[in-house]
BAPA-722063 format. One line per field, with one value per residue (C-alpha): residue in one letter; residue number from 0; z, y, x negated. Coordinates in nm, 3 decimals. Layout:
<nodes>
res: [A,...]
n: [NUM,...]
zz: [Z,...]
yy: [Y,...]
xx: [X,...]
</nodes>
This chain:
<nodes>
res: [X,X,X,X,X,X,X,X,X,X,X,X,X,X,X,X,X,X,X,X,X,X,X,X,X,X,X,X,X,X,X,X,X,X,X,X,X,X,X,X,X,X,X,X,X,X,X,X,X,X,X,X,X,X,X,X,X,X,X,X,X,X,X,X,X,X,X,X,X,X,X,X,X,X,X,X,X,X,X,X,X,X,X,X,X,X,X,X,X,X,X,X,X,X,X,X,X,X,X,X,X,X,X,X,X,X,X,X,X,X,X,X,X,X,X,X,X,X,X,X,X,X,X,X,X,X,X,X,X,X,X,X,X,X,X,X,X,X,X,X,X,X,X,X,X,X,X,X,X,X,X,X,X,X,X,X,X,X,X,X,X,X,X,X,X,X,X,X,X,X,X,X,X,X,X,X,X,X,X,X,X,X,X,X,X,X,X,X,X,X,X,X,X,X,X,X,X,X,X,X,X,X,X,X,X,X,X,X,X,X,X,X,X,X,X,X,X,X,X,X,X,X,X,X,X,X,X,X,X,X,X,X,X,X,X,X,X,X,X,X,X,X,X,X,X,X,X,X,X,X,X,X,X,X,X]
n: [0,1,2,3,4,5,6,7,8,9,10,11,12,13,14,15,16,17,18,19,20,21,22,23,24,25,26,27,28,29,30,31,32,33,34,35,36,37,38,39,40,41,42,43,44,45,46,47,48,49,50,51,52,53,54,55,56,57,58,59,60,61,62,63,64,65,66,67,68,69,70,71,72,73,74,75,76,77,78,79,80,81,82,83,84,85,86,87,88,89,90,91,92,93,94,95,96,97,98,99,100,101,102,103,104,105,106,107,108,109,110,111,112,113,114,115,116,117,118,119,120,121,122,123,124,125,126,127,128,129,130,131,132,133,134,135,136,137,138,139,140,141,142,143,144,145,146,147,148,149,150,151,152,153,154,155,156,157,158,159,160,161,162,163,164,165,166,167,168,169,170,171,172,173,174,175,176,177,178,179,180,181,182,183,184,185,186,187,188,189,190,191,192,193,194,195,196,197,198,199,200,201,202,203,204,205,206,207,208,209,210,211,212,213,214,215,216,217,218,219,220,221,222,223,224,225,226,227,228,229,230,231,232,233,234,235,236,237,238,239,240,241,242,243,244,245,246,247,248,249,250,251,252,253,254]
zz: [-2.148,-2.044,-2.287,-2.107,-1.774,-1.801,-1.933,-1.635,-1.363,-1.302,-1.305,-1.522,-1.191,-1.089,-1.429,-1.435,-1.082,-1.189,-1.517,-1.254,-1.027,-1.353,-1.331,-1.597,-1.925,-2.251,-2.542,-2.752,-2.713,-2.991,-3.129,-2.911,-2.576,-2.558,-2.395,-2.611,-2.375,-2.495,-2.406,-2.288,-2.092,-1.940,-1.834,-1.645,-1.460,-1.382,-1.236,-1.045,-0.876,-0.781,-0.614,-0.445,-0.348,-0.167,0.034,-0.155,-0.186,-0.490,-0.451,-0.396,-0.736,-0.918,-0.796,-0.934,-1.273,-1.293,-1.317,-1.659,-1.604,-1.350,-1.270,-1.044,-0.893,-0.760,-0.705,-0.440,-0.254,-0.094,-0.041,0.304,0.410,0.264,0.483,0.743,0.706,0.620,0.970,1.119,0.967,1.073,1.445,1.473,1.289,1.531,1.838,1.674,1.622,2.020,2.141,1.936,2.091,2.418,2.432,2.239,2.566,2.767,2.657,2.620,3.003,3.054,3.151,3.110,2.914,2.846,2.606,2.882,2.971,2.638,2.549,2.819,2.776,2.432,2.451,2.690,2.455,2.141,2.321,2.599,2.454,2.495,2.797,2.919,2.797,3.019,3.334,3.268,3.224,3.524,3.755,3.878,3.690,4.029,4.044,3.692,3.607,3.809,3.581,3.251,3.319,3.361,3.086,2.867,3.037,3.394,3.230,3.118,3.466,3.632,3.366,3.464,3.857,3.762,3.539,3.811,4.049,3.796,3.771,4.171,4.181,3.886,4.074,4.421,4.195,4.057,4.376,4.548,4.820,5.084,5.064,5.455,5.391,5.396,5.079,4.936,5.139,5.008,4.679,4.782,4.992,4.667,4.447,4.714,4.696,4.350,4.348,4.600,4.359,4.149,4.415,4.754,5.085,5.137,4.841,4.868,5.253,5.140,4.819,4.901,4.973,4.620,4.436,4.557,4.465,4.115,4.018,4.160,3.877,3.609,3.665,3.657,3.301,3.156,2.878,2.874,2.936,2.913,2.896,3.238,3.320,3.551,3.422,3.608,3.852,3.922,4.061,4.274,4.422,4.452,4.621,4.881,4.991,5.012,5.229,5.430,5.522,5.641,5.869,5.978,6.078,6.236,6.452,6.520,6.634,6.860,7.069]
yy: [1.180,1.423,1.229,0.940,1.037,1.230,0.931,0.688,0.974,0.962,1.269,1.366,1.396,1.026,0.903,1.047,0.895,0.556,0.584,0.703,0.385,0.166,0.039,0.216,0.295,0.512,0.283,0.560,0.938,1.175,1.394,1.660,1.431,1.398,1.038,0.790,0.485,0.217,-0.060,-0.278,0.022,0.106,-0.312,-0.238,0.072,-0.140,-0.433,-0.130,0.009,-0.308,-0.386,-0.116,-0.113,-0.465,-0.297,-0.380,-0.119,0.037,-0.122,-0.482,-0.411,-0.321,-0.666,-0.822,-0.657,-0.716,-1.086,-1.239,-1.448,-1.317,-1.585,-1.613,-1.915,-1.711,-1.420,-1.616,-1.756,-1.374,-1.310,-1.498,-1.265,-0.986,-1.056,-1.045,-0.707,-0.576,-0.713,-0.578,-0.248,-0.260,-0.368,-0.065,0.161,0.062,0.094,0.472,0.567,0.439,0.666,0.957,0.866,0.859,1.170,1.371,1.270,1.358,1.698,1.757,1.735,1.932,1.733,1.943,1.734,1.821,1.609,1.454,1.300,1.269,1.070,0.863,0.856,0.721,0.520,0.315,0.199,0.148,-0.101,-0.194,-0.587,-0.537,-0.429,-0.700,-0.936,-0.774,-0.789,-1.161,-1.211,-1.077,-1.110,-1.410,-1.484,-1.365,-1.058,-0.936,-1.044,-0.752,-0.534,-0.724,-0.839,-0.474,-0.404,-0.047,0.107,0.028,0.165,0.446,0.541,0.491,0.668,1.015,0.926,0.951,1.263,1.430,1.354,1.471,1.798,1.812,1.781,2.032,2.292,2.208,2.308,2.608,2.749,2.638,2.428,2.296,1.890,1.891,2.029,1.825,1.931,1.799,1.457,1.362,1.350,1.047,0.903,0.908,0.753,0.487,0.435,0.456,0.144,-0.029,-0.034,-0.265,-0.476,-0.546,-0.473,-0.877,-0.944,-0.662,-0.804,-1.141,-1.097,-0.739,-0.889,-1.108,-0.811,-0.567,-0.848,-0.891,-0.531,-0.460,-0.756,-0.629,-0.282,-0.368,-0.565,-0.251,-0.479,-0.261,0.117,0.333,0.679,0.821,1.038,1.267,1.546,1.535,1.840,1.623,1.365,1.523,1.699,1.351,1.178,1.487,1.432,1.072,1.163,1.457,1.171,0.924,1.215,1.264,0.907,0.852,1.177,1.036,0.704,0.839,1.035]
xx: [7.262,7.543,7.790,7.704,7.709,8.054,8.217,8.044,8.087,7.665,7.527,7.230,6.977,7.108,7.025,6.692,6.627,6.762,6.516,6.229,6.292,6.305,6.590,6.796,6.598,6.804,6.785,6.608,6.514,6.559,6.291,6.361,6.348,6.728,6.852,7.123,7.267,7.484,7.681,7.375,7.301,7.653,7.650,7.326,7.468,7.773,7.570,7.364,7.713,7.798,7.480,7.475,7.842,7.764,7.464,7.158,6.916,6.771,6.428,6.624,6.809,6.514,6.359,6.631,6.661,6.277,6.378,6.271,6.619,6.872,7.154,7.403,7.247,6.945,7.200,7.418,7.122,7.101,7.465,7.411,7.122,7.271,7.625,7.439,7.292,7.591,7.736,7.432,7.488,7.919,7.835,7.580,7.839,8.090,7.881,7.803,8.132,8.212,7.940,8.056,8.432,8.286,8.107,8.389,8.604,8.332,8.300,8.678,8.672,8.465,8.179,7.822,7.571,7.220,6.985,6.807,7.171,7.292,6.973,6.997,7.406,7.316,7.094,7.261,7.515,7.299,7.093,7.296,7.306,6.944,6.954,7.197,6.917,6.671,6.881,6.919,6.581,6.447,6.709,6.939,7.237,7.451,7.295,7.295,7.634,7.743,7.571,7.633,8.020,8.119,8.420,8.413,8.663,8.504,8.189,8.328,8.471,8.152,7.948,8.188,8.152,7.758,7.803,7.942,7.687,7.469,7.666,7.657,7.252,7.231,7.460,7.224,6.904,7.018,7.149,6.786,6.980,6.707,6.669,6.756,7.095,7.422,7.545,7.236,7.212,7.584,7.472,7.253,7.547,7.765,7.498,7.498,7.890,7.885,7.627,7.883,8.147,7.957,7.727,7.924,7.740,7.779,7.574,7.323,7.273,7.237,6.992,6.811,6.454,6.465,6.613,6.343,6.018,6.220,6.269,5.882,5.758,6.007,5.904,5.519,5.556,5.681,5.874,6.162,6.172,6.490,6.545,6.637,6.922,6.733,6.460,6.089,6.246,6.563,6.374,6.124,6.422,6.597,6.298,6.254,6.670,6.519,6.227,6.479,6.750,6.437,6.290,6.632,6.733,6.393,6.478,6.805,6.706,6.464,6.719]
</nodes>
């Protein structure tokens, strides 16, 4: 077995896996348990390699050897599937490798991530055709094109506008600043700009009562649920700036 796998670059442990999975038996053993391959057996590691070079798996190959008759008729009826797997498997390599990209640049600025935002970060743009299907789904096609339409590199600018607001709501936390205070009530005055870059006051205006019944309905299906960016203690501290700039208008209004 050494001999053999020295000249076919397989290592002993591989052979012995391959002869485990039955898909690559020695044609004889010697008294003392030692494994001989020949030529029949070389062709059959060949035809494993290039299997498994075109993306089947090992249990797909063994399948195939199992065949009483293995032709190339029956071979290229799978080639279609199989392209498509393997263009399943590129797109969701590529969308990988963008992520990775994204959050490298991320980081090299400086930008403070924890896993509740990386998560979120993440999972955003592994299912973010998903999540364009969702939008489209429950909301009209006006509305969610603003969502959907958005190119990468807008995306990317608004995901570091959110980071930072992240960042600010973070810093507000740790330093145990009071919902009332003004510092604290920007950060929901920036979320709200932020929003406005992608949904103009004229639409909002024109569509907010639909919006609000839509988003209520999707919400209550539950069809689709997302990661969120903010931790249980971010958003309690969110919703009391929420309920500290409501007391505060009411006050106002009533002067």
């Amino acid at each position: 077995m050494g001999e053999f796998g020295a000249k076919t670059g397989f290592s002993t442990r591989t052979l012995r896996f391959y002869e485990e999975l039955g898909i690559l038996y020695p044609n004889k053993r010697s008294e003392n348990g030692h494994r001989f391959y020949g030529l029949e057996e070389l062709a059959t590691l060949q035809r494993i390699q290039s299997l498994k070079f075109i993306g089947y798996s090992l249990q797909e190959i063994r399948e195939m050897l199992d065949k009483e008759e293995v032709t190339l008729d029956n071979f290229a009826d799978s080639l279609p599937i199989q392209r498509k797997v393997l263009v399943h498997k590129r797109e969701e390599l590529d969308r990988a490798i963008a992520a990775i990209d994204h959050v490298q640049e991320l980081l090299n600025d400086n930008f403070l991530l924890d896993w509740t935002v990386l998560t979120s970060l993440l999972h955003g743009m592994e299912f973010e055709e998903e999540q364009k299907a969702w939008m489209k789904e429950h909301f009209p096609d006006d509305f969610a094109s603003l969502f959907t339409d958005i190119s990468k590199e807008v995306r990317a600018k608004l995901d570091r506008e959110w980071l930072s607001i992240l960042a600010e709501v973070k810093r507000l936390m740790r330093e145990n600043v009071p919902s009332h205070a003004p510092e604290a009530q920007q950060v929901l005055l920036n979320i709200n700009e932020l929003f406005m870059k992608i949904v103009s006051e004229d639409v909002i205006t024109k569509n907010i009562d639909n919006w609000e019944e839509q988003l209520e309905s999707a919400e209550a299906a539950d069809d689709f649920v997302a990661p969120t960016f903010w931790s249980k203690e971010e958003e309690a501290y969110m919703e009391e700036i929420a309920k500290a700039m409501e007391q505060k208008y009411k006050e106002d209004e009533e002067k």
